[in-house]
C-alpha positions as CSV (number, residue, x, y, z in Angstrom):
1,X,0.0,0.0,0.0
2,X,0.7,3.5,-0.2
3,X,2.4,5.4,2.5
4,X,-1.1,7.7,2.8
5,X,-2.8,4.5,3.2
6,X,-1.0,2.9,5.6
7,X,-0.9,6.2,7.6
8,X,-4.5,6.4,7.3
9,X,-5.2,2.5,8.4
10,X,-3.7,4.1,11.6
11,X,-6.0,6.5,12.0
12,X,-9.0,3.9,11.6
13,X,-7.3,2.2,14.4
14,X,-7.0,5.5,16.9
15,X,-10.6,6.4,16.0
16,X,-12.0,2.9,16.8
17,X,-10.7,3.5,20.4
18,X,-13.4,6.2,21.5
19,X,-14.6,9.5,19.9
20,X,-11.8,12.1,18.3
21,X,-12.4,15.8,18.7
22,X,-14.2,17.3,15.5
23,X,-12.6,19.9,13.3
24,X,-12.3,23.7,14.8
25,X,-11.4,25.4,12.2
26,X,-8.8,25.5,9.3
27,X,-6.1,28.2,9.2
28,X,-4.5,29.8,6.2
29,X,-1.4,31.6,5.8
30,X,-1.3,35.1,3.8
31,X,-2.7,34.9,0.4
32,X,0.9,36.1,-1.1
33,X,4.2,33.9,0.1
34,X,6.5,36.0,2.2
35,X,10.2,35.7,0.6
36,X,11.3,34.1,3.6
37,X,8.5,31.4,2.8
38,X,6.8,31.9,6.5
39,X,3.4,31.7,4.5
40,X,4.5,28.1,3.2
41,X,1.7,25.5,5.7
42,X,-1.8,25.7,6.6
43,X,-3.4,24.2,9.9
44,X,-6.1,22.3,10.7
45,X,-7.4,22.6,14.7
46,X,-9.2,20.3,16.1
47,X,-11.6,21.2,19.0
48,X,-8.6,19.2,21.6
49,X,-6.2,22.2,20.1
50,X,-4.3,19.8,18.5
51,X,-2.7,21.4,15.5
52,X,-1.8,19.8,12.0
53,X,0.5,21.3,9.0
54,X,0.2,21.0,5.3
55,X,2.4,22.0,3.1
56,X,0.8,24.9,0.6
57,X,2.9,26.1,-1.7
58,X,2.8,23.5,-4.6
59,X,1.4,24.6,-7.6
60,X,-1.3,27.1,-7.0
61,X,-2.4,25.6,-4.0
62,X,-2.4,28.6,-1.4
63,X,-4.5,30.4,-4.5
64,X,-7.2,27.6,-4.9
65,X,-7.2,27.6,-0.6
66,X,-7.9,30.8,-0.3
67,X,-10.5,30.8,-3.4
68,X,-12.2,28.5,-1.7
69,X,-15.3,29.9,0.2
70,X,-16.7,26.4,1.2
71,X,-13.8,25.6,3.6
72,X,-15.0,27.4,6.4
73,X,-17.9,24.7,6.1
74,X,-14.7,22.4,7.9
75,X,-15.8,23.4,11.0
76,X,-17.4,21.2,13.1
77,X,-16.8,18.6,10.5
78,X,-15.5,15.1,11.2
79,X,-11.9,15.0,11.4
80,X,-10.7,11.4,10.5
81,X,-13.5,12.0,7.3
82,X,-11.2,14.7,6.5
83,X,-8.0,13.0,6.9
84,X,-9.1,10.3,4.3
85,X,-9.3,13.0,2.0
86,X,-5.0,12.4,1.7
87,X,-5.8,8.9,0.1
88,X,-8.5,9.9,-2.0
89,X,-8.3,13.7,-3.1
90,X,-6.2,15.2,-5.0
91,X,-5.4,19.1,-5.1
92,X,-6.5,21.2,-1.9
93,X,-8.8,18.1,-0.8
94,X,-5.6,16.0,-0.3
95,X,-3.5,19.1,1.4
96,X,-6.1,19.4,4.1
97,X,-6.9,15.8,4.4
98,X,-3.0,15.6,5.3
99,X,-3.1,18.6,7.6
100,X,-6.2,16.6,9.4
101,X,-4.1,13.4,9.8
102,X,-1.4,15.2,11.0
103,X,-3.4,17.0,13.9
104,X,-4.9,13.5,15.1
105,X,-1.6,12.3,15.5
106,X,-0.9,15.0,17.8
107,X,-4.2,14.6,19.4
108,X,-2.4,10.8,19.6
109,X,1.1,12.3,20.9
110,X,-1.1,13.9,23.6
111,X,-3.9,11.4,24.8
112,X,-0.6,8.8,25.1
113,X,1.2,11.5,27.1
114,X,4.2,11.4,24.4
115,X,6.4,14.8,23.8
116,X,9.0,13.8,20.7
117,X,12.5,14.9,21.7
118,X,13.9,18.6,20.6
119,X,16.2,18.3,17.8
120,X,19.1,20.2,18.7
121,X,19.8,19.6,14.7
122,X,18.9,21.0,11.7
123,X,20.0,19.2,9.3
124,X,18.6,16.1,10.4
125,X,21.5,14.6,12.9
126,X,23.6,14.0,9.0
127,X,26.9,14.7,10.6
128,X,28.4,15.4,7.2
129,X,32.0,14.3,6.7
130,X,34.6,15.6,3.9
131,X,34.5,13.2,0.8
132,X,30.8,12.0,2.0
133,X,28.4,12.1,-0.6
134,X,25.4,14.2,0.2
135,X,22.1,14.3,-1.2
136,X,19.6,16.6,-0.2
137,X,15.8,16.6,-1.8
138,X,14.9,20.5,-1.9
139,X,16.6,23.0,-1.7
140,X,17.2,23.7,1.6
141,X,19.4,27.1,1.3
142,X,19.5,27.3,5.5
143,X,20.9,23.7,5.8
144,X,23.5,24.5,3.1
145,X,25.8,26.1,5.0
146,X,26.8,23.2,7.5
147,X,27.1,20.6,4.6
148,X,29.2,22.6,2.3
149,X,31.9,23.7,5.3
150,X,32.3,19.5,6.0
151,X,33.7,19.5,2.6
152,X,30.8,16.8,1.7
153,X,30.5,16.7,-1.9
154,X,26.3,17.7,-2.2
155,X,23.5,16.9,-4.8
156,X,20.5,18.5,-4.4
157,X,17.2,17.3,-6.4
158,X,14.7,20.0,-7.3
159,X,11.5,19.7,-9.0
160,X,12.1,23.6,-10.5
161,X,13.9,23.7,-13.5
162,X,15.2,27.0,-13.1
163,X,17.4,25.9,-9.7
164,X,19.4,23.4,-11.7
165,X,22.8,24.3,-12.7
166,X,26.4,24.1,-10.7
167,X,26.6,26.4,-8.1
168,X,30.0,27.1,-5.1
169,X,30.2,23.8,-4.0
170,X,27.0,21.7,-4.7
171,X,25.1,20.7,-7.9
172,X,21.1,21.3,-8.2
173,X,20.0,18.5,-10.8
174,X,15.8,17.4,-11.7
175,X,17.5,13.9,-11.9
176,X,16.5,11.9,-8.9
177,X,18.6,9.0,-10.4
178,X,21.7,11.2,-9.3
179,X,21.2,10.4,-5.8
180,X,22.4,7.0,-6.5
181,X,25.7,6.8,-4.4
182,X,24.8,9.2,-2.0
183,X,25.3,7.9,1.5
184,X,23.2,10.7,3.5
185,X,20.4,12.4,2.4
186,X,18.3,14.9,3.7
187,X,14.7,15.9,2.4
188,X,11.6,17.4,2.7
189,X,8.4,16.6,3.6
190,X,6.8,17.8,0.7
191,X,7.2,14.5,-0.9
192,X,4.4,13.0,1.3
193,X,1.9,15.7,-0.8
194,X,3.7,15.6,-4.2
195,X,3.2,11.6,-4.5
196,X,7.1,11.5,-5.0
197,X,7.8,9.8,-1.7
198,X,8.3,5.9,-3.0
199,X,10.4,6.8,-6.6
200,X,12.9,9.0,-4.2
201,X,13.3,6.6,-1.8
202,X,13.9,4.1,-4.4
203,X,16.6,6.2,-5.7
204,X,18.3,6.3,-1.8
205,X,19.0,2.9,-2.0
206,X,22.5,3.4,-1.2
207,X,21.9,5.6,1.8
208,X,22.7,4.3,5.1
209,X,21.0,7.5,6.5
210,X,17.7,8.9,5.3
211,X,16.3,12.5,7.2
212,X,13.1,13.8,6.4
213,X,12.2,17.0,7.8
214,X,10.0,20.0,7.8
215,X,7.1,21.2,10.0
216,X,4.1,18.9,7.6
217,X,6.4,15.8,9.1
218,X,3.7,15.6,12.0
219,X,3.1,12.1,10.4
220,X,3.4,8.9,12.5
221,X,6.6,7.4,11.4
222,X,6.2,4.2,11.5
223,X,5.4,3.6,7.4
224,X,8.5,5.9,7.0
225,X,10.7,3.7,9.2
226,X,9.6,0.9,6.9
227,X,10.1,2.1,4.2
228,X,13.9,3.3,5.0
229,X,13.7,6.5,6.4
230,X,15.7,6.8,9.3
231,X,15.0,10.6,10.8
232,X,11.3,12.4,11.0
233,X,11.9,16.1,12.5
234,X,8.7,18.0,12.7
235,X,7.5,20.7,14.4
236,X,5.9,20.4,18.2
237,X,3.4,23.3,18.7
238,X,4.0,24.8,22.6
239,X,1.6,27.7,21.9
240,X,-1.4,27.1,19.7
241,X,-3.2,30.6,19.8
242,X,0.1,32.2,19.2
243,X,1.1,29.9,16.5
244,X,-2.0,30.5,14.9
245,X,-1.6,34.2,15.0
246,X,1.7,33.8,13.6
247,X,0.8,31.9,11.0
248,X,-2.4,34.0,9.8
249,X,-0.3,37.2,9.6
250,X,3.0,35.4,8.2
251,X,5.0,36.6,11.2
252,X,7.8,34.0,12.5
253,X,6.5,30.9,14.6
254,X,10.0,30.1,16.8
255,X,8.7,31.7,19.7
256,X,5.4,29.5,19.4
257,X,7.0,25.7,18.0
258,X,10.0,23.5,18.8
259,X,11.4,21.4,16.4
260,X,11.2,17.7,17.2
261,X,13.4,14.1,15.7
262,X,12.5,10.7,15.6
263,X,14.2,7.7,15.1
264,X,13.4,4.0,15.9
265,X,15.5,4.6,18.9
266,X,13.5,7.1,20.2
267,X,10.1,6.7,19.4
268,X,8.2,4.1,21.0
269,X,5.7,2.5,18.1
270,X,2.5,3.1,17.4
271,X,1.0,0.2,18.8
272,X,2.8,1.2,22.2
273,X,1.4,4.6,21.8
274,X,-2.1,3.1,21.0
275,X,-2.2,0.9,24.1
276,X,-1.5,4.4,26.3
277,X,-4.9,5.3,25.1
């Protein structure tokens, strides 16, 4: 099956333990991206205050969100109905059936009494080393920085033809086949909207070390683990009513979220989790 499905099949299993708190409402970022992309998820609260992202900047998603009138009609609505929306939509339906999954797993994380660890890493605990072969999926300009200054020979995979090219130290390439060989990689969660996630992976087959990151990783993990990734570093929500002004108005979120990792060490399993219920 599909990562969404098996995801999903997760969800039926939480919901079949006792009611899950209905949709509150769904929260959209400015209509316009700000440069530093701060505008980039949307979030669906559920009446519990758990929070889920979505990433909303593919295509002319953020456009078609905010076109359309008939989401405030989310409210009250059920939310694991929603979250199947990420098997069967496409388009908006699927970025806000994703967002719903992702805020019943916090409302998960929370009922089980389980707080992620901080990562203390951004670039998804890679520890780059000089000669490594690096690949990262999206451009990540922040995370650059560290990799490049290892003397790690990078790769990057963009979908936008316009990035590719050789640049100081690193290639941009629309090739995924070119991450054969790399040993690390490091990518976003974007693939788990884009229905890229299982080619990519396919073409890490040589990677001992597989990070996926970004604040719409508020997935469970477990299909990840399975399928080879070895790192999911989300974002943990301290402060829902500031994050959701944040958000709204496209100001920064820092003060608001703490970034979180997971590996199989550290996380306990969804069935554990489950049984806390």
């Amino acid at each position: 099956m599909s990562f969404a499905a098996d995801y999903l099949a997760q969800l039926e299993r939480f919901a079949a333990r006792g009611p899950l708190p209905r949709i509150r409402a769904l929260h959209l970022p400015p209509a316009q991206a700000n440069a530093d992309n701060r505008g980039e998820f949307c979030a669906v609260e559920l009446d519990d205050g758990a929070l889920g992202l979505s990433y909303v900047l593919l295509d002319d998603t953020l456009a078609r969100l905010h076109e359309a009138a008939h989401l405030t009609a989310l409210a009250g609505a059920d939310a694991l109905e929603v979250a199947r929306r990420y098997v069967g939509g496409t388009g908006i339906d699927k970025t806000i059936g994703f967002a719903a999954a992702n805020a019943l797993t916090r409302c998960l994380y929370d009922r089980a009494g389980f707080r992620p660890d901080n990562s203390a890493d951004s670039i998804g605990q890679l520890q780059p080393q000089a000669g490594e072969s690096i690949g990262m999926i999206g451009l990540f300009m922040p995370l650059l920085g560290r990799i490049l200054d290892s003397g790690a020979k990078l790769t990057v995979v963009e979908l936008k033809t316009e990035l590719a090219g050789e640049h100081e130290g690193y290639r941009v390439t629309t090739d995924a086949a070119e991450l054969a060989g790399c040993i690390k990689v490091v990518s976003t969660s974007t693939l788990l909207l884009n229905d890229t996630l299982d080619r990519m992976l396919t073409c890490c087959r040589d990677a001992r070390w597989i990070a996926m990151i970004g604040p719409s990783a508020g997935c469970l993990p477990d299909a990840l683990f399975a399928r080879g990734v070895t790192l999911v570093g989300g974002s943990w929500v301290t402060d829902c009513a500031a994050f959701i002004d944040a958000l709204e108005s496209g100001a920064s979120r820092t003060a608001s979220a703490e970034k979180y990792a997971l590996t199989r060490a550290n996380y306990p399993g969804f069935d554990a989790l489950l049984a806390r219920t």
